[in-house]
VEXDREN-2710 file (C-alpha; in Angstrom, 1 decimal):
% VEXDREN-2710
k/r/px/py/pz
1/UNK/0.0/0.0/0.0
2/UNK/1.5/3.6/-0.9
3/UNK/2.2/6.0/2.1
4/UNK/-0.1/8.4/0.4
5/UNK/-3.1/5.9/0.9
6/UNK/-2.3/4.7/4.4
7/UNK/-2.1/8.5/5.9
8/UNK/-5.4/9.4/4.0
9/UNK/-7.1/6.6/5.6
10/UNK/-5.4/7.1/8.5
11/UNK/-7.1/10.6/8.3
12/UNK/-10.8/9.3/7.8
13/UNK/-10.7/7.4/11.0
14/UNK/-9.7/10.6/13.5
15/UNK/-12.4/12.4/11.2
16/UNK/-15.0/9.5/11.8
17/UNK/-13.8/9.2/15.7
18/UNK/-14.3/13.2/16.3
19/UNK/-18.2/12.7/14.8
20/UNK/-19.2/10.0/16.8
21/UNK/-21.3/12.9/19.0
22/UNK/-23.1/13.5/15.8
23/UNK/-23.5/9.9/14.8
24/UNK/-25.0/9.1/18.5
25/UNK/-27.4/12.0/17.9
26/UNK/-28.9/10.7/14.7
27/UNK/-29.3/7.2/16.0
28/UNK/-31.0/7.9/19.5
29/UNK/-33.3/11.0/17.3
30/UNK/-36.7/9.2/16.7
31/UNK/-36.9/8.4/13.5
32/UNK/-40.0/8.1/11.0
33/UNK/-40.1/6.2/7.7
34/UNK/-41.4/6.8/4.2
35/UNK/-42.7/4.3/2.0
36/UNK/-44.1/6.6/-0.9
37/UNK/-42.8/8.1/-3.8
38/UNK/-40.4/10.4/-4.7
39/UNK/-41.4/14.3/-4.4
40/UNK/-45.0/13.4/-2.8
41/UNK/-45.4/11.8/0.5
42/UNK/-42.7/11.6/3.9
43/UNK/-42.0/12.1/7.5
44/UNK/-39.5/13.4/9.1
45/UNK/-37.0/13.4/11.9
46/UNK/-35.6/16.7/12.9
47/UNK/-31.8/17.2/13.5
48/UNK/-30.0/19.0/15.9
49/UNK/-29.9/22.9/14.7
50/UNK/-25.8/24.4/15.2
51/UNK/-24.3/21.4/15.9
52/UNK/-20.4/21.5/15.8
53/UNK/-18.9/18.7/12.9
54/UNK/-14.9/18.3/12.3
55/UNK/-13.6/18.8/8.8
56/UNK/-11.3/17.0/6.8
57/UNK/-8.5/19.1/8.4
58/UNK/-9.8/18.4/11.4
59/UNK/-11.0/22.4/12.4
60/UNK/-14.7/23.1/13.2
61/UNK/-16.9/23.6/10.2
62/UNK/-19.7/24.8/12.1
63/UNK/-21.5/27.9/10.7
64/UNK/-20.3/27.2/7.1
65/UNK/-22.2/26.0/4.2
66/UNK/-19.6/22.6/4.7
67/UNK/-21.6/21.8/7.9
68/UNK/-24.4/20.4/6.0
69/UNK/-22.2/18.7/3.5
70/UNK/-20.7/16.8/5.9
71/UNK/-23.9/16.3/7.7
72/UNK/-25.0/14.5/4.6
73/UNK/-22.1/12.9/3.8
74/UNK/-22.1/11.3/7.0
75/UNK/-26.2/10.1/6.7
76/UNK/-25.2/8.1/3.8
77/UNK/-21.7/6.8/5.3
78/UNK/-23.8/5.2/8.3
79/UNK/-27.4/4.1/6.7
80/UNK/-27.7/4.2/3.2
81/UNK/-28.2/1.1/1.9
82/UNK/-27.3/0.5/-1.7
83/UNK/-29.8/-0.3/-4.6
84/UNK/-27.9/0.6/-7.6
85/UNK/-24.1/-0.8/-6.9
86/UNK/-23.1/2.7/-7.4
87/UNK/-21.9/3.1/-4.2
88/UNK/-18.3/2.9/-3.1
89/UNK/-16.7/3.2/0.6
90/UNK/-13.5/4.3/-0.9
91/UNK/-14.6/6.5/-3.5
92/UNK/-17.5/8.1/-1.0
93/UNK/-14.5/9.3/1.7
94/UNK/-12.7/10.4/-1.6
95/UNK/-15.7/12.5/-2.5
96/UNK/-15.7/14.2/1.6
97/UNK/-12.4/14.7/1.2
98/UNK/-12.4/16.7/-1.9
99/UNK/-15.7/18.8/-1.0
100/UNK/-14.3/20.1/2.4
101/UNK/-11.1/21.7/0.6
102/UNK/-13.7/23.1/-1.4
103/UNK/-15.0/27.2/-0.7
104/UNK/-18.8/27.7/-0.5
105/UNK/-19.7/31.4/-1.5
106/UNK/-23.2/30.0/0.3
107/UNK/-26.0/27.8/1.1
108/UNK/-26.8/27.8/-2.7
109/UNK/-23.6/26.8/-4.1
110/UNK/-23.4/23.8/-1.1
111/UNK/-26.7/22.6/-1.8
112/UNK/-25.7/22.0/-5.3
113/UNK/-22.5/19.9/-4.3
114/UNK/-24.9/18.0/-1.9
115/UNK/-27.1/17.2/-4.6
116/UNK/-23.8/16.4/-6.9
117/UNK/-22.6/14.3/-4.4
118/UNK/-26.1/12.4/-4.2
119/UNK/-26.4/11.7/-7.6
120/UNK/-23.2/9.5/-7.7
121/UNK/-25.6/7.4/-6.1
122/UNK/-27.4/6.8/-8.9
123/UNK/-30.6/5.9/-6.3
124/UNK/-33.7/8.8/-7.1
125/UNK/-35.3/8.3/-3.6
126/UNK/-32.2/9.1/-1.8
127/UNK/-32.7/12.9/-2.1
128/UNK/-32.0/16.8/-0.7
129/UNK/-34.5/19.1/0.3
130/UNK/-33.9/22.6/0.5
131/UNK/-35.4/24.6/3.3
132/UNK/-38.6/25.1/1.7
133/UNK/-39.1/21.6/0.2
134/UNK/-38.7/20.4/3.8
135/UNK/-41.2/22.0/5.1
136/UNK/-43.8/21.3/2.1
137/UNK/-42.6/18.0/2.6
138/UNK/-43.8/18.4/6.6
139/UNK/-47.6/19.6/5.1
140/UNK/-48.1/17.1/2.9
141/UNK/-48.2/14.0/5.6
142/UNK/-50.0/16.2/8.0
143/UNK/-53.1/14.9/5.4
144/UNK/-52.9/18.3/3.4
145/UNK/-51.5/18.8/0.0
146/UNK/-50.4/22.1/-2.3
147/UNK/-50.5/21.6/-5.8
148/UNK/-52.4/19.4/-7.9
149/UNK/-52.7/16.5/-7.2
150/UNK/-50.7/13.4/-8.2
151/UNK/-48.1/11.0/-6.8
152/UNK/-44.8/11.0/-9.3
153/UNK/-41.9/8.3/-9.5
154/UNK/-38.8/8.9/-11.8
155/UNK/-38.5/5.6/-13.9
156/UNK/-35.3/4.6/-13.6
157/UNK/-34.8/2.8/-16.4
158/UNK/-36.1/5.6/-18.6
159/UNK/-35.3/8.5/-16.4
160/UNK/-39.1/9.4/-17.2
161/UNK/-41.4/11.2/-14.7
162/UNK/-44.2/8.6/-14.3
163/UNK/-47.6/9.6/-12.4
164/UNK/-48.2/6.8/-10.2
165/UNK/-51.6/8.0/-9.3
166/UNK/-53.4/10.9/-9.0
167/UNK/-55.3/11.3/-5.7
168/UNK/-58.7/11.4/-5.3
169/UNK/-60.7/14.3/-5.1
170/UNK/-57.9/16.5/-6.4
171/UNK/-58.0/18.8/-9.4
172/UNK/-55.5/15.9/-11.6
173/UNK/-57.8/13.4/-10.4
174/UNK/-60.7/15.6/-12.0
175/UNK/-58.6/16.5/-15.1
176/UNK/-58.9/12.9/-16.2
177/UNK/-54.9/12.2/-15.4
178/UNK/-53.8/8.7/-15.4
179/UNK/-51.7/6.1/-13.3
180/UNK/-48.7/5.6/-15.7
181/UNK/-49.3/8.7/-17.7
182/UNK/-45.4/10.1/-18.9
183/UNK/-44.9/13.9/-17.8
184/UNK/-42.8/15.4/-20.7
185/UNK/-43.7/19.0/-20.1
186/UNK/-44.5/21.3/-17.6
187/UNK/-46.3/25.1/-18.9
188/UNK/-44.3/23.9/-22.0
189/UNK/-40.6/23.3/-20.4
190/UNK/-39.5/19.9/-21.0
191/UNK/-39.6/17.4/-18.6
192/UNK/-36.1/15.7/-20.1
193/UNK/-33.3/15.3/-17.8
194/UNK/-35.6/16.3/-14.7
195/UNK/-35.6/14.6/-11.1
196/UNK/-38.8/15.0/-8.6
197/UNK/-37.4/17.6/-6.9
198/UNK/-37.2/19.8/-10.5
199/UNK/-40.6/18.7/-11.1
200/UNK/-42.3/19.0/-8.2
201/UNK/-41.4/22.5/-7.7
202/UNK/-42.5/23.9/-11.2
203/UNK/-46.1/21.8/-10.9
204/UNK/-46.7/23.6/-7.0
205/UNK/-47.6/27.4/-7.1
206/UNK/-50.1/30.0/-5.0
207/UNK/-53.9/28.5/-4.7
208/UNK/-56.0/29.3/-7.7
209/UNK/-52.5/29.3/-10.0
210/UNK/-52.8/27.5/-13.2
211/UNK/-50.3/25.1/-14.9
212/UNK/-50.7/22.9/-18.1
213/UNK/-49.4/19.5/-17.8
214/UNK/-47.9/17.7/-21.1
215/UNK/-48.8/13.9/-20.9
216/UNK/-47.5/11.1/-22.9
217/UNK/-50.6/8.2/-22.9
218/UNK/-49.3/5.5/-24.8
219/UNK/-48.5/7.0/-28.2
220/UNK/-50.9/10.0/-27.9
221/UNK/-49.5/13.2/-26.5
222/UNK/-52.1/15.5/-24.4
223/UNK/-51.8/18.7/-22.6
224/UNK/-54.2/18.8/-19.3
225/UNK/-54.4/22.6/-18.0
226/UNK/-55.0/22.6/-14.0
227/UNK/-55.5/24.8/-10.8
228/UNK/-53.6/24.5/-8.1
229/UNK/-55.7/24.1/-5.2
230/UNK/-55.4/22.9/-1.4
231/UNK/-56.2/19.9/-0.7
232/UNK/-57.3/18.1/2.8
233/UNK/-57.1/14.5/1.9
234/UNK/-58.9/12.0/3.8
235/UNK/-57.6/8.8/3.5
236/UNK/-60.4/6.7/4.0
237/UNK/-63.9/6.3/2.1
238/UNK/-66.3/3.7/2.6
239/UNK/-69.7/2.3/2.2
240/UNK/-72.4/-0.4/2.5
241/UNK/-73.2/-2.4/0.1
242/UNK/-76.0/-4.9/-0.7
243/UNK/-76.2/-7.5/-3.2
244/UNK/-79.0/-9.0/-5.2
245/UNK/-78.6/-12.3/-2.4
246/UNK/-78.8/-9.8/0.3
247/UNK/-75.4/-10.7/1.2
248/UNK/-74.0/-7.0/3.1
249/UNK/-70.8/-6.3/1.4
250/UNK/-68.5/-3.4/3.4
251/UNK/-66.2/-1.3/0.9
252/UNK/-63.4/0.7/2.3
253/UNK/-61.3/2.4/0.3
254/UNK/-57.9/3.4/1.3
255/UNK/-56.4/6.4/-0.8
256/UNK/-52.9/6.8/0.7
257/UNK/-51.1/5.9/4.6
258/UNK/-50.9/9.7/5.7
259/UNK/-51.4/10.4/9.5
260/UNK/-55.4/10.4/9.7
261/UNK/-54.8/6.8/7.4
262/UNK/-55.1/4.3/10.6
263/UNK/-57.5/6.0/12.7
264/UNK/-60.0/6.2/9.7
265/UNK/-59.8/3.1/8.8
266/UNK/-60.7/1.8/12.4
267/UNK/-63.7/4.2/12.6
268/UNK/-64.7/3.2/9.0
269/UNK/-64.5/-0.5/10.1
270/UNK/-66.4/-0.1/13.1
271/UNK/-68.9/1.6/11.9
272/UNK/-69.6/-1.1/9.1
273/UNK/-69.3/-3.8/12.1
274/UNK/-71.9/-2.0/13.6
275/UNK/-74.2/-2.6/10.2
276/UNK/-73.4/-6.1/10.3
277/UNK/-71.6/-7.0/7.1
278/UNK/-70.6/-10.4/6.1
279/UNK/-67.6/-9.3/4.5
280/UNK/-65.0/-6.9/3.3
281/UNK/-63.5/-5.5/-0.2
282/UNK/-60.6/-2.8/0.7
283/UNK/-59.3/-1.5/-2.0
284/UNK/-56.2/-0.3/-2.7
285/UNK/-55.9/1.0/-6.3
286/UNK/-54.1/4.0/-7.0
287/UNK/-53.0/4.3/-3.2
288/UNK/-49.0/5.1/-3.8
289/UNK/-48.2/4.6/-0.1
290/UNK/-46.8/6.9/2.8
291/UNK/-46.1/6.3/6.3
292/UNK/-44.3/2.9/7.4
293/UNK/-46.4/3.1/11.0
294/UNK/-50.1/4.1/9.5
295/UNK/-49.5/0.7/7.5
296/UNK/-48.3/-1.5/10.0
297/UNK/-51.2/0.0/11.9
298/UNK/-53.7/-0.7/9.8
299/UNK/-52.4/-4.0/8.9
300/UNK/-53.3/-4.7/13.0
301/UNK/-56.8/-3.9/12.5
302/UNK/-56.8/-6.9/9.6
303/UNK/-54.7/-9.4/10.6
304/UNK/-54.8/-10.8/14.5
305/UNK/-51.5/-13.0/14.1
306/UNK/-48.2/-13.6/11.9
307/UNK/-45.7/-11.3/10.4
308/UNK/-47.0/-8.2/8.9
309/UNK/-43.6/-6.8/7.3
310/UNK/-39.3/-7.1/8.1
311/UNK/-36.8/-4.9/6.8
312/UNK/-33.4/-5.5/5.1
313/UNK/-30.7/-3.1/5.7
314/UNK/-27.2/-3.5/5.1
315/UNK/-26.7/-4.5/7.9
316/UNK/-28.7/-7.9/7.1
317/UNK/-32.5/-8.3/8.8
318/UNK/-34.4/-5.9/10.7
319/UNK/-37.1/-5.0/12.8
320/UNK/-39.5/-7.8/12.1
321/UNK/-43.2/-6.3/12.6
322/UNK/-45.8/-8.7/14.0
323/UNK/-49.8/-8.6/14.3
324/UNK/-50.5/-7.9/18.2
325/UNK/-54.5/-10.2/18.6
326/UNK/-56.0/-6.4/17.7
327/UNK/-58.1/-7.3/14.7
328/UNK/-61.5/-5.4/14.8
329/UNK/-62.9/-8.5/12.5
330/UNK/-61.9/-11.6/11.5
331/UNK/-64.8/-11.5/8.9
332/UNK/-64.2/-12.8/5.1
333/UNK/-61.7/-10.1/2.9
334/UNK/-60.6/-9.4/-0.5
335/UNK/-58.2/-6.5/-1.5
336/UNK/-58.2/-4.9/-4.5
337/UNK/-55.0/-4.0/-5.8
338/UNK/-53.5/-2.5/-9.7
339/UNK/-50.4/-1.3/-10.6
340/UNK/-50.7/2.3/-9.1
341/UNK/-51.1/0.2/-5.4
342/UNK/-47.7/1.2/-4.2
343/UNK/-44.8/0.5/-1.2
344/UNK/-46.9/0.7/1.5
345/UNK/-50.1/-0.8/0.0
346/UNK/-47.7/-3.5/-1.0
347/UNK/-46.6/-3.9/3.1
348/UNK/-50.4/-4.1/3.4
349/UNK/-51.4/-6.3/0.8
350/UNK/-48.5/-8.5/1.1
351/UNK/-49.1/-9.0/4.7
352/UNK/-52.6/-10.3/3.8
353/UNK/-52.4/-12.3/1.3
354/UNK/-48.9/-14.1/3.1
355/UNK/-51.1/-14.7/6.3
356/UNK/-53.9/-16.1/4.4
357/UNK/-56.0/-13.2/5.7
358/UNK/-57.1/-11.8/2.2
359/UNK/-57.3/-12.4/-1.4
360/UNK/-55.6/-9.9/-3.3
361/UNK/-57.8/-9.2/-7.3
362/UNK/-56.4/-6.8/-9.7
363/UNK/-53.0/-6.5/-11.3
364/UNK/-49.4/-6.5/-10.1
365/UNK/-48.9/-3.7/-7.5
366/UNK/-46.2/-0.7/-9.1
367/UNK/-43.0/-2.4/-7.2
368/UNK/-41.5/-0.1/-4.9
369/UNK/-39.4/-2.4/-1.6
370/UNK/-37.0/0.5/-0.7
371/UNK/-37.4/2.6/2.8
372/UNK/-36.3/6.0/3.3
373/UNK/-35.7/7.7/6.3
374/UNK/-36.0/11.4/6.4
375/UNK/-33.6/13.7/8.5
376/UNK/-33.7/17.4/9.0
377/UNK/-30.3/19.3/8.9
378/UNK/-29.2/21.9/11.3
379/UNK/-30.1/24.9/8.5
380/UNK/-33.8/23.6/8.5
381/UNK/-33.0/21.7/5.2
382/UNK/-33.5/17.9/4.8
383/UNK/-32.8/14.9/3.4
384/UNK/-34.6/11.4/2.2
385/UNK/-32.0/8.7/2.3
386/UNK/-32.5/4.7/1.4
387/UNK/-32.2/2.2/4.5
388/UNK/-34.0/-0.4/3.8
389/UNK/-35.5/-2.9/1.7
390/UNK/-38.8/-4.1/3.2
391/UNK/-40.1/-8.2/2.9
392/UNK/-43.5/-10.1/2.8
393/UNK/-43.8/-12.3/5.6
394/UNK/-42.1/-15.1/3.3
395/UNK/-39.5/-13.2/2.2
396/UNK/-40.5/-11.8/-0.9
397/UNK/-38.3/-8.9/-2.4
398/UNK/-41.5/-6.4/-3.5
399/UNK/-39.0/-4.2/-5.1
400/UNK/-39.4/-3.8/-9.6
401/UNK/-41.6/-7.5/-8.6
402/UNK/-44.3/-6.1/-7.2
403/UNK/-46.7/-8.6/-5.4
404/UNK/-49.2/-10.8/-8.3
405/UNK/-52.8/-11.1/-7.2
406/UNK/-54.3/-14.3/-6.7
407/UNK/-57.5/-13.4/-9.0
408/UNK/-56.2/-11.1/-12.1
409/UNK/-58.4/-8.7/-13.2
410/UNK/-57.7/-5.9/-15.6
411/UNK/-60.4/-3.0/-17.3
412/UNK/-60.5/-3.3/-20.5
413/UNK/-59.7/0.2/-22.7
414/UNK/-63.4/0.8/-23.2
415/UNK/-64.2/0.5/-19.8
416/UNK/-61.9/2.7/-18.9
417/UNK/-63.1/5.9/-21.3
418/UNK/-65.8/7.6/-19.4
419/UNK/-64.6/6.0/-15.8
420/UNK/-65.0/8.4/-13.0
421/UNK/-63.8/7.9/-9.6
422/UNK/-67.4/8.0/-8.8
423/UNK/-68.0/4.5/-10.3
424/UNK/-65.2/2.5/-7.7
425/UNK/-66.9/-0.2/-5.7
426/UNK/-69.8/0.2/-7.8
427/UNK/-71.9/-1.8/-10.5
428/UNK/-69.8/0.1/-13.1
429/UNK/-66.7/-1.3/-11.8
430/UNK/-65.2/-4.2/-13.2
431/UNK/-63.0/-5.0/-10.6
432/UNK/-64.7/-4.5/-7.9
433/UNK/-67.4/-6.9/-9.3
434/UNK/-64.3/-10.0/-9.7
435/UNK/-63.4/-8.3/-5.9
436/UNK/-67.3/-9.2/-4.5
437/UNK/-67.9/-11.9/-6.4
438/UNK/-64.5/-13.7/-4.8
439/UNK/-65.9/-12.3/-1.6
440/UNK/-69.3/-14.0/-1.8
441/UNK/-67.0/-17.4/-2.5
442/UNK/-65.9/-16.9/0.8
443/UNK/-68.5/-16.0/2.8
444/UNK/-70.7/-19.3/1.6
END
C-alpha cells in the first residue's frame, strides 16, 4: 500500500472518531419512515440545529455551508443502503475529502455539491431538500396537500417522470390524469433530464394558479391545463353495500397511509361492524403509499396474528413487525389492488395475502421495496435517504416485482373511457365486481 493511501485513511478514521457525538445523535433521534414516492409523500425526523462537525483538516466547520455537506455525507456513510451498486466506501470518503477543501460562496452553491454528491448514487429516492421543500414536505403527511394532485416516480430505467396516481378528489384526479401517464412538459418546459425535486417544484404554485401539464398516454401526446388548489385528503372512504342475495358487502377504500390513514380506517371499520356486514373488499388502487407506521397500523386492524412486514438493511434483517391479537374483524376479505397500489399498499397487501388473511384481485402492484428515512439538517433543510428494503412475511423482495394477485383482473380500454372515480366499488366497476364476487365465494 503507498504511504499516500495509508495517511489518508489514517485521516478518515480521526475524522469518523471526532463525529461519533453527531452519529450518536442521529441514532438515538426518533426516526419516522417513508414508503411513498419520490417528491410526494414523507415524515421526518428533525436534526439538531448548530451542531459542531470536524472537517477534513480536522477544524470546526460549524457555521459554514460545509456543515451540511458533511452532515449528509455522514447520513449516507452510516445508513444508506445501496440499490444501484453505485456506491463505493472508498470513492465516497474520496468525495468528503475533496468537497471540504472546497469554498462555498453560500448555502446555494453547497446545496448544489450535496445534490452532486447524491447523484453519484445513482438511487432517485435518496434525495436533498432545500429549506422550503422540507417544510412542504412536513404539510403534505400532516393529510394536506399544495399543488395538484398526483403521486410521481422517476422511472429509472427511462429516467421518465411517471404519475403513479393521482389522488382522489384533487383537481388531476378531475382533469382525467392517469396512473402511468409520462410527464414530458410542464407550462411547456420539457420534462427531459428532470428529477422530482425539479418537477415537483414547477407543478406547486399559489392556490388558484394555473399550470398545463404535457402527458404522454401511450403513443398519444395530451396537454391537461390545472388549478392549483389545497387539498385536505382524507384517507379513507367507505360504504355499505348490498347484493341482489342480500349478502351485506362493506367497501373501504384506502387512498394513501398519511397520518389520519389508521384512525379512519378503524372508525370506517367499526362503523360497518356496527351494520353487520358479512364481509369486506378494501381497495387499494391507486394508493401510492406513505407512512411505514399508518401501514403497519392498519395492517393490525386486519390481521390478528403472523408477520405483517421485516426490513433488510445492510446490515442484514431488521425489525420484524408482527400482528399484536387487535383485529376489529376476522370476517371474510378481498383486497383490491393495480399497478398504481404502491410501497406501503404493497406492506399491506402483502401481509394479507402471506397470512392467508385476504385475497388480493387486480393487477401487479407498481413495485417499490426501498425505505427511506427522512432527516432534518441543522439549516432547516433535509434529506430522504434509502435504508432499507422491506419483505413479505415469506421473504418476498417487493421491489421492480411487485406482489401478483391471486384473481387477475384488468379493465379493459373501453371500460376505462368515461370511468370516474365515482364509479369504484360500484356496479360500473369491473374489478370490484371480480373483488365481491371472490368475496361471496368466501362467505358461503
Amino acid at each position: 500500500m503507498k504511504l499516500g493511501n495509508l495517511n489518508a485513511q489514517t485521516e478518515d478514521k480521526t475524522d469518523m472518531a471526532k463525529s461519533v457525538k453527531w452519529r450518536s445523535f442521529l441514532r438515538t433521534t426518533p426516526l419516522l419512515l417513508i414508503l411513498g414516492l419520490g417528491g410526494v409523500t414523507t415524515a421526518i425526523t428533525l436534526g439538531a440545529p448548530g451542531f459542531t462537525l470536524p472537517s477534513a483538516s480536522g477544524g470546526s466547520i460549524s457555521d459554514s455551508p460545509k456543515e451540511v455537506i458533511d452532515q449528509v455525507w455522514q447520513i449516507v456513510y452510516r445508513d444508506y443502503l445501496d440499490s444501484s451498486g453505485d456506491y463505493d466506501e472508498l470513492s465516497w470518503r474520496q468525495l468528503r475529502r475533496d468537497l471540504l477543501k472546497k469554498s462555498f460562496a453560500g448555502s446555494a452553491e453547497s446545496y448544489e455539491a450535496i445534490r452532486g454528491m447524491l447523484a453519484s448514487l445513482n438511487d432517485p429516492y435518496t434525495r436533498f431538500l432545500d429549506p422550503k421543500q422540507f417544510k412542504e414536505m412536513r404539510i403534505d403527511t400532516s393529510g394536506e396537500l399544495m399543488g395538484v394532485g398526483i403521486q410521481l416516480s422517476l422511472d429509472k430505467a427511462t429516467k421518465e417522470l411517471v404519475v403513479v396516481s393521482p389522488i382522489e378528489g384533487t383537481p388531476a384526479s378531475r382533469a382525467g390524469v392517469l396512473s402511468k401517464d409520462v410527464i414530458v412538459s410542464i407550462d411547456g418546459k420539457s420534462t427531459e433530464g428532470m428529477n422530482t425535486e425539479d418537477a415537483v417544484k414547477l407543478i406547486r404554485g399559489p392556490e388558484g394558479s394555473a399550470v398545463i401539464l404535457g402527458l404522454r398516454r401511450g403513443d398519444e401526446l395530451i396537454d391537461v391545463p390545472l388549478t392549483r388548489a389545497r387539498i385536505e385528503i382524507n384517507a379513507v372512504s367507505y360504504k355499505l353495500n348490498t347484493t341482489r342475495d342480500q349478502h351485506k358487502v362493506g367497501y373501504i377504500r384506502l387512498k394513501q397511509f398519511n397520518a389520519n390513514a389508521a384512525k379512519e380506517m378503524r372508525e370506517a371499520a367499526k362503523a360497518l361492524e356496527a351494520q353487520d356486514v358479512d364481509g369486506y373488499v378494501l381497495d387499494l388502487r391507486g394508493n401510492p403509499g406513505g407512512l411505514l407506521e399508518a401501514s403497519i397500523d392498519i395492517a393490525r386492524q386486519w390481521l390478528n396474528e403472523g408477520i405483517i412486514v421485516s426490513t433488510r438493511t445492510r446490515e442484514g434483517i431488521r425489525d420484524v413487525r408482527r400482528a399484536t391479537g387487535s383485529a376489529i374483524t376476522d370476517k371474510p376479505l378481498v383486497v383490491l389492488i393495480d399497478q398504481g397500489s404502491a410501497s406501503a399498499s404493497e406492506i399491506l397487501s402483502g401481509s394479507l395475502q402471506d397470512n392467508g388473511r385476504a385475497q388480493l384481485v387486480g393487477q401487479k402492484t407498481f413495485g417499490k421495496g426501498l425505505v427511506q428515512a427522512v432527516r432534518g439538517l441543522s439549516d432547516g433543510s433535509g434529506l430522504t435517504v434509502t435504508i432499507a428494503k422491506y419483505l413479505t412475511p415469506k421473504g418476498t423482495d417487493i421491489h421492480k416485482n411487485g406482489i401478483e394477485p391471486d384473481i387477475k383482473s384488468e379493465m379493459s380500454e373501453q371500460q376505462l373511457k368515461g370511468f370516474t372515480i365515482e364509479k369504484l366499488g360500484t356496479s360500473q366497476d369491473s374489478q370490484y365486481i371480480d373483488a365481491k364476487n371472490e368475496l361471496i365465494k368466501k362467505i358461503n
